[in-house]
C-alpha positions, 0 to 999 in steps of 0.5 A, spaced: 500 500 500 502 506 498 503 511 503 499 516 500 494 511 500 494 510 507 488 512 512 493 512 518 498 514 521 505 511 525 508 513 532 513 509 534 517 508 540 522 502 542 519 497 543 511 500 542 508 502 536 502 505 534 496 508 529 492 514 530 485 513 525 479 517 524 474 516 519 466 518 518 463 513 520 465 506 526 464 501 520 470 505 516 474 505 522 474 498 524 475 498 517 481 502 516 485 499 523 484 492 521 488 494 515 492 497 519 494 492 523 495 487 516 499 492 512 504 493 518 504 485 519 505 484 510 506 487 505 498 487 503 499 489 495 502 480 495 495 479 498 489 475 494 482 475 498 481 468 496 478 466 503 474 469 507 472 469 515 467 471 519 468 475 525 464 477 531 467 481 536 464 484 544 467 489 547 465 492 554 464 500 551 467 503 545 475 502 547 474 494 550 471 494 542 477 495 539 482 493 543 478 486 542 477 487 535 485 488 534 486 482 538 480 477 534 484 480 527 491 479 531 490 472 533 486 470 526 494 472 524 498 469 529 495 462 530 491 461 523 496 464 519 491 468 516 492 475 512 487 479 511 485 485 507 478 487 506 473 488 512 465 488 510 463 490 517 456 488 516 454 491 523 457 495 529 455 498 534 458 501 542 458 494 544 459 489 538 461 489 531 460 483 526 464 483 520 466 479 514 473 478 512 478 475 506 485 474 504 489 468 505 493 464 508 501 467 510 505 464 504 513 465 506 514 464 498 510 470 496 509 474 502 514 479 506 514 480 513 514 487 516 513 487 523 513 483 528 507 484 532 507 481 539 500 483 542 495 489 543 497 494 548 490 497 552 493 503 555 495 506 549 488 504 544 482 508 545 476 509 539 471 515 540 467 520 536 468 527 537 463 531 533 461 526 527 469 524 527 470 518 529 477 518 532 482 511 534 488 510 537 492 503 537 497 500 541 501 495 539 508 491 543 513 489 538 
């Protein structure tokens, strides 16, 4: 994905790194940071969205939500070896978003690494709306 294609921004500190988002609607930007989270893993312009996932994710208020939504995403990586890169977010709401997902499975012979990613951090991830802004930040431990 080019930078200029990009819809979020990095910050990172030695062993943290995290996006800062914003986009018009929740939908969008669950969206955008599941993006996110896969263009730092891999290079996405080597990625097919040959499979697809369902996924369903409850959080106990919006930043629970997207620390949950990062994990479900993170873990579908991690233990699946499942990149993806195209997020229908058929549903969201404070408390829950349910969403369908494609892409494929990890291939070392086609797809490049770019970060290691450990796991989600809660004390820097947050996700409100400011006006008719919706705004997030994500933390990640490398």
């Amino acid at each position: 994905m080019a930078d200029e294609d990009k819809k979020y921004r990095v910050l990172r500190r030695s062993s943290e790194l995290s996006v800062r988002l914003s986009g018009d609607s929740l939908p969008q930007l669950l969206a955008d940071a599941g993006l996110a989270l896969f263009d730092l893993l891999v290079d996405l312009d080597s990625v097919e969205a040959r499979e697809s996932v369902t996924l369903e994710v409850e959080g106990l208020d919006n930043d629970d939500l997207m620390v949950n939504w990062i994990r479900e995403l993170l873990y579908e990586y991690q233990a699946s070896g499942f990149i993806l890169k195209e997020f229908d977010i058929r549903d969201a709401g404070e408390f829950f978003v349910r969403a369908e997902a494609r892409g494929e499975k990890f291939d070392p012979d086609r797809h490049e690494e770019r970060e290691a990613i450990a796991a989600v951090d809660e004390r820097l991830s947050h996700l409100g709306k400011m006006g008719s802004q919706w705004t997030a930040q994500v933390g990640f431990e490398l």
